[in-house]
C-alpha positions in Angstrom: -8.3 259.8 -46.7 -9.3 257.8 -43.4 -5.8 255.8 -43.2 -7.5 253.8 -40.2 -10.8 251.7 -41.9 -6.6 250.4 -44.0 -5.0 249.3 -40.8 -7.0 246.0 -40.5 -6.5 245.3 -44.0 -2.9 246.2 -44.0 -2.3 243.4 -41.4 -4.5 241.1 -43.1 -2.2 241.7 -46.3 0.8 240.5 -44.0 -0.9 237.6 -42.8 -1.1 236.5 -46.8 2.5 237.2 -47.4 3.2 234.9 -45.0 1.1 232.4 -46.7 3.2 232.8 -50.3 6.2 232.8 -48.6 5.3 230.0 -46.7 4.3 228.1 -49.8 7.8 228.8 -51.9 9.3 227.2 -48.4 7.4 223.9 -48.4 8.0 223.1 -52.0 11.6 223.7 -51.1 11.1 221.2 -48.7 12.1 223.6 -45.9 9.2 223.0 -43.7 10.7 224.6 -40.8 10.5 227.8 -41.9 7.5 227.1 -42.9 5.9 226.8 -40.1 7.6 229.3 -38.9 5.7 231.9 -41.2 2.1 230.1 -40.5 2.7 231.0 -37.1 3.4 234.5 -38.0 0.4 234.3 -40.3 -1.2 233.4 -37.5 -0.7 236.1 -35.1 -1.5 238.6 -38.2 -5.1 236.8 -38.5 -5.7 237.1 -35.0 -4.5 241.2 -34.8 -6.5 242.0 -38.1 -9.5 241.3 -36.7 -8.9 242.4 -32.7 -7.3 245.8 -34.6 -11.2 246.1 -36.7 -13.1 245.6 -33.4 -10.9 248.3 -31.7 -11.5 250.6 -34.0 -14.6 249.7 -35.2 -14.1 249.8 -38.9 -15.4 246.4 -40.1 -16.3 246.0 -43.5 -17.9 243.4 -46.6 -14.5 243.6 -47.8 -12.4 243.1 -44.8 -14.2 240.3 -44.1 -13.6 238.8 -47.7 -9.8 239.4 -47.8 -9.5 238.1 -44.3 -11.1 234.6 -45.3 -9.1 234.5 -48.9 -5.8 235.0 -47.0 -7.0 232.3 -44.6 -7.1 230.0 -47.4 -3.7 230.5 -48.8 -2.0 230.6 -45.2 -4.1 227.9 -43.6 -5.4 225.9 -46.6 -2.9 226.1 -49.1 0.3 226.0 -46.8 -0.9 222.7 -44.5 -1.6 220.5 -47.6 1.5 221.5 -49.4 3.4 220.8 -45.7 1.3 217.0 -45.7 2.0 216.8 -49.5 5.5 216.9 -49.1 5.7 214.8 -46.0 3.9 211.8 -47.4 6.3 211.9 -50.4 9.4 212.3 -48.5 8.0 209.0 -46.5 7.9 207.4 -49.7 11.7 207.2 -49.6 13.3 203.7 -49.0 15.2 204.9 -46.2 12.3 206.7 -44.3 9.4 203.9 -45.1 12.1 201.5 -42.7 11.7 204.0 -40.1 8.4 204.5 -40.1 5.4 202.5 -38.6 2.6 201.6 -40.5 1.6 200.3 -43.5 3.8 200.7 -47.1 2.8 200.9 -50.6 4.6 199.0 -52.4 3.5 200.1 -56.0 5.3 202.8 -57.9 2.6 204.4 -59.5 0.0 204.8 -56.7 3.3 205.9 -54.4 2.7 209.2 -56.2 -0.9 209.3 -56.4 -1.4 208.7 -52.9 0.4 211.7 -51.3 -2.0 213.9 -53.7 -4.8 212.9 -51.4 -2.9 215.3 -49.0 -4.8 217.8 -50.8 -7.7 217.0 -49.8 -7.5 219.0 -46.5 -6.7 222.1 -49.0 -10.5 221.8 -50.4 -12.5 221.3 -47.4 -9.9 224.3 -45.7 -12.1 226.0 -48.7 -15.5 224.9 -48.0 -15.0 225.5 -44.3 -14.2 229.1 -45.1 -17.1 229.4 -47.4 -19.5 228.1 -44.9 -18.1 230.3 -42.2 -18.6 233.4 -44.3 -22.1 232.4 -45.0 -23.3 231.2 -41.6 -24.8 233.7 -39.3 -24.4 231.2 -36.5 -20.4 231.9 -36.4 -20.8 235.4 -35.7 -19.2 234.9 -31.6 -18.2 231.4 -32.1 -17.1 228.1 -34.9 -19.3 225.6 -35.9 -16.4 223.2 -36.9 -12.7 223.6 -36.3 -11.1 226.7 -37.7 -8.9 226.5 -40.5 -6.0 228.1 -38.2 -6.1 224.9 -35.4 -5.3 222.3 -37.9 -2.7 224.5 -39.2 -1.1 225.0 -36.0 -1.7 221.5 -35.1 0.2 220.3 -38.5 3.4 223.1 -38.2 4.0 222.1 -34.4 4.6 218.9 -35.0 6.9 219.6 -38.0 8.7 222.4 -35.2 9.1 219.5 -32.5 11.7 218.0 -34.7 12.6 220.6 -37.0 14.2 222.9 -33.8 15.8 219.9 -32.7 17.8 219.3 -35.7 17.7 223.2 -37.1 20.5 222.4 -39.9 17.9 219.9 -41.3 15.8 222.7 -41.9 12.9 220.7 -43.6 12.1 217.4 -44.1 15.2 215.8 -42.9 14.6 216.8 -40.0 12.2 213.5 -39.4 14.9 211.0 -40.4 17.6 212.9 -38.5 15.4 212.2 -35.4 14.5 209.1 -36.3 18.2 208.4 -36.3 19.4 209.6 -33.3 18.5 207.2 -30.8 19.6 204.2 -29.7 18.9 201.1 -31.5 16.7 199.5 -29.1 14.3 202.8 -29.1 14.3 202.6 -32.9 12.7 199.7 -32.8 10.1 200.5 -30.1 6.6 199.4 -31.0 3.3 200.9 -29.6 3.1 198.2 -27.0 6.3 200.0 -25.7 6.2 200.4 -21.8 5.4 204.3 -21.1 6.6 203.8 -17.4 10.1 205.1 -18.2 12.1 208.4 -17.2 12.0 208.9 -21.1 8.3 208.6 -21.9 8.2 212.0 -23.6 11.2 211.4 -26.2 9.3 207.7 -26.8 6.2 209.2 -27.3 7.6 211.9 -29.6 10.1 208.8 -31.4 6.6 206.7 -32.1 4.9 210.5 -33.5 7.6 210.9 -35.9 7.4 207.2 -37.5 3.8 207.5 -37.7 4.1 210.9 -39.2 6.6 210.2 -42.0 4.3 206.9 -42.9 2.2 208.3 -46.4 -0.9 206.0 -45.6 -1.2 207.7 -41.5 -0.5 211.0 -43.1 -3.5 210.6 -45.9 -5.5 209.4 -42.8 -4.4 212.2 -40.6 -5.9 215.0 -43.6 -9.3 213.1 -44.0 -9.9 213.4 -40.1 -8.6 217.1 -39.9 -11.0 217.5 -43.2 -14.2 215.9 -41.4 -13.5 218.2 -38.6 -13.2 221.6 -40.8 -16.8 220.7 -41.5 -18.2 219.0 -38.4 -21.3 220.9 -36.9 -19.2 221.1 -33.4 -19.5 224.3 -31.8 -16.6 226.1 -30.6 -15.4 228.7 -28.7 -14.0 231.7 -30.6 -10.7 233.7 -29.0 -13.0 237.2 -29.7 -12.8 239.6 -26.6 -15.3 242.1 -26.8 -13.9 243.4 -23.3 -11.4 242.0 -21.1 -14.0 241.6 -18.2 -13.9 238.1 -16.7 -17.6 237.6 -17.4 -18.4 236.1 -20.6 -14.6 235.5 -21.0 -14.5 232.9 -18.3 -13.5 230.0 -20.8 -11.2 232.3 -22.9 -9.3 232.9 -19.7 -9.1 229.4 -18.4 -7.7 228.6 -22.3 -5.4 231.1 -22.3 -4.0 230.0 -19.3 -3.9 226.8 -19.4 -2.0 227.1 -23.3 0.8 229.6 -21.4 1.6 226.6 -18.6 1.6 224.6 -21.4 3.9 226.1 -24.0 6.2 227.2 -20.7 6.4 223.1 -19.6 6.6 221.7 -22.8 7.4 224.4 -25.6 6.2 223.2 -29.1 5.3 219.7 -27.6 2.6 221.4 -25.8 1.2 223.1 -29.3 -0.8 220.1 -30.5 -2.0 219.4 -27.0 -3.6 222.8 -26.8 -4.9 222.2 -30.4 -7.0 219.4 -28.5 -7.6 221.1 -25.3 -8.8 223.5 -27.4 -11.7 220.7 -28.8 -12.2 219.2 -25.2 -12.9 222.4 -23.7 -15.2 223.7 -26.1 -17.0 220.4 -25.7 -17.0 220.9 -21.9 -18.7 224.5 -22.2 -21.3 223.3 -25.0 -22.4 220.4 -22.2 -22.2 223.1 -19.4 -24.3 225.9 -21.3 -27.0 222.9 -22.2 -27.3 222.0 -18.4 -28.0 226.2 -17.7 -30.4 226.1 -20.3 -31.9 223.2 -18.8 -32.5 224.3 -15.2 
């Protein structure tokens, strides 16, 4: 028996418990660790795969398992995590918190945060076209289902850490609540050019955040993008030479200042560098192709 062509799949296996568990947590309402176990997840998806290549024992099946645990970790989990924050923000105490618009009917204040779900199914057609779509082979065509994932349990981390005996979904109105009354009430046309800018910026996030309508908003963009026909780089190393890996490098760096300077602040932020720089290298490769 050839335990090695296993070891990918064994670590693809943990990625998906991570997934469940994540999933029993979130119901529970205990986002935090949640996210917690995405970002686990996530380090599993990105070993499984490095620990194929090193060992060269790809397979049909690996790839299969790989992109069905995807789905429950990073499809699955994010829409139960925006499920559960739009109908906490349906509470009376949140929606006077929060900015944004209100609904104001019972009924549709339950069918509304449903629409959460919609990330869920295009996290499933943007797996299935990546498994089918010979152009993904070195890179994404779309974001990956991982970035909006990340993107969605940082911010939940920003104010879960904070406030750790919230543990979930608390953890937004415990925030929301410990500030001053004047920076309760700040608006967007709030003056940036103060020594607290980041705690402002983060105060306005987490009224946006905990509004149902933004949130709804927020999983129809991530959607669009799970299926947009913009090229990314992939995080693949087929060696660790700096050529060919130049923008991998530059990302990598760049996301270590960044998660040093600003810890979980800085995830999100690298979830868009992560766009902006891939955009940067498409322009660049079309201007080498050009000349």
């Amino acid at each position: 028996m050839n335990i090695k062509k296993h070891i990918p799949n064994a670590i693809t296996c943990c990625n998906l418990l991570c997934g469940c568990l994540a999933i029993v947590q979130a119901f529970e309402g205990n986002l935090v660790y949640a996210a917690y176990l995405v970002g686990l997840g996530a380090i599993f998806d990105f070993f499984d795969g490095f620990a194929a290549r090193m060992l060269k024992v790809s397979s049909p099946i690996g790839k299969d398992l790989d992109s069905l645990t995807d789905m429950v970790t990073f499809g699955v989990v994010p829409g139960v995590m925006m499920y559960k924050i739009a109908l906490f923000g349906q509470q009376p105490y949140v929606e006077e918190a929060s900015i944004g618009l209100q609904i104001q009917d019972s009924f549709w204040s339950e069918i509304i945060p449903l629409c959460c779900f919609v990330l869920t199914i295009f996290s499933a057609i943007r797996l299935a076209k990546f498994n089918n779509d010979t152009r993904q082979s070195d890179s994404f065509i779309g974001v990956p289902t991982p970035a909006i994932a990340i993107f969605i349990c940082s911010l939940v981390l920003v104010y879960g850490v904070k406030f750790p005996q919230t543990a979930g979904l608390d953890a937004f109105y415990v925030f929301l609540n410990n500030y001053p009354e004047e920076m309760k009430n700040v608006s967007l046309a709030t003056n940036y050019a103060t020594p607290s800018t980041l705690e402002i910026i983060k105060l306005i996030i987490a009224k946006l955040f905990v509004n149902t309508p933004f949130n709804v908003f927020l999983c129809i963009v991530f959607s669009v993008l799970l299926v947009s026909e913009l090229p990314l780089f992939a995080l693949k190393f087929k060696h660790f030479k700096w050529k060919d890996n130049e923008i991998r490098f530059v990302f990598l760096g760049l996301c270590l200042v960044m998660l040093i300077t600003l810890q979980f602040v800085g995830i999100p932020l690298i979830i868009i560098m992560y766009i902006l720089l891939s955009v940067i290298n498409n322009i660049m490769k079309k201007k080498k192709v050009v000349s």
